[in-house]
C-alpha angles and dihedrals in degrees: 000000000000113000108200117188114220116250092021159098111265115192095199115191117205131153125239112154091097079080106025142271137259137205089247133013135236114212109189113186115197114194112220102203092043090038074225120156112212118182140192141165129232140178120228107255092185123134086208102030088164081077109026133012120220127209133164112213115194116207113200133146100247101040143169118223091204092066102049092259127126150164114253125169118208116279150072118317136164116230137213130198107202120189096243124206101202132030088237115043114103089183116106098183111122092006114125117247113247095164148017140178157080118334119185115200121197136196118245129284118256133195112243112241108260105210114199111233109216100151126125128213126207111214111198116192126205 
């Protein structure tokens, strides 16, 4: 399962060498509530991409596909790796499956509010 965090940089390790490898890759999410396709295309960043492939996948609400970013809202999606031919096509018809499976996004982490307690309390007996 992939777990993407929501307005960041995600470095996502998967492995598809078992059924080959490609110049670009194509990431296809498919949202299972929305039944929404989102797409976008990385490069493997790997220093042994012969056992893992590396890729860094940016989600941000403006982004570009080419540039392996794309616009998730929190939820459950499947995802599919596609060996892409070109670094701009979005289209996986006809592209070979390297990869399939469950991919968790998140919304970002926040801080929790501090409040600062200077009250004082007055305790009568009796």
């Amino acid at each position: 399962m992939i777990r993407l965090t929501q307005d960041t940089a995600n470095l996502v390790v998967i492995t598809t060498t078992e059924k080959g490898t490609a110049e670009h890759y194509l990431f296809q999410f498919f949202n299972l509530a929305t039944n929404v396709n989102a797409y976008c295309i990385a490069d493997d960043t790997s220093a042994y991409q012969a056992r893992y492939n590396s890729f860094t996948i940016t989600d941000q609400s403006s982004p570009t596909p080419a540039d392996a970013e794309v616009d998730l809202d929190t939820g459950e999606y499947k995802y599919f790796v596609y060996a892409n031919t070109n670094d701009s096509n979005l289209d996986p018809t006809g592209l070979t499956l390297l990869e399939s499976g469950m991919c968790l996004v998140s919304g970002t982490v926040t801080a929790p509010t501090e409040y600062d307690n200077t009250a004082t309390y007055t305790v009568y007996n009796g």
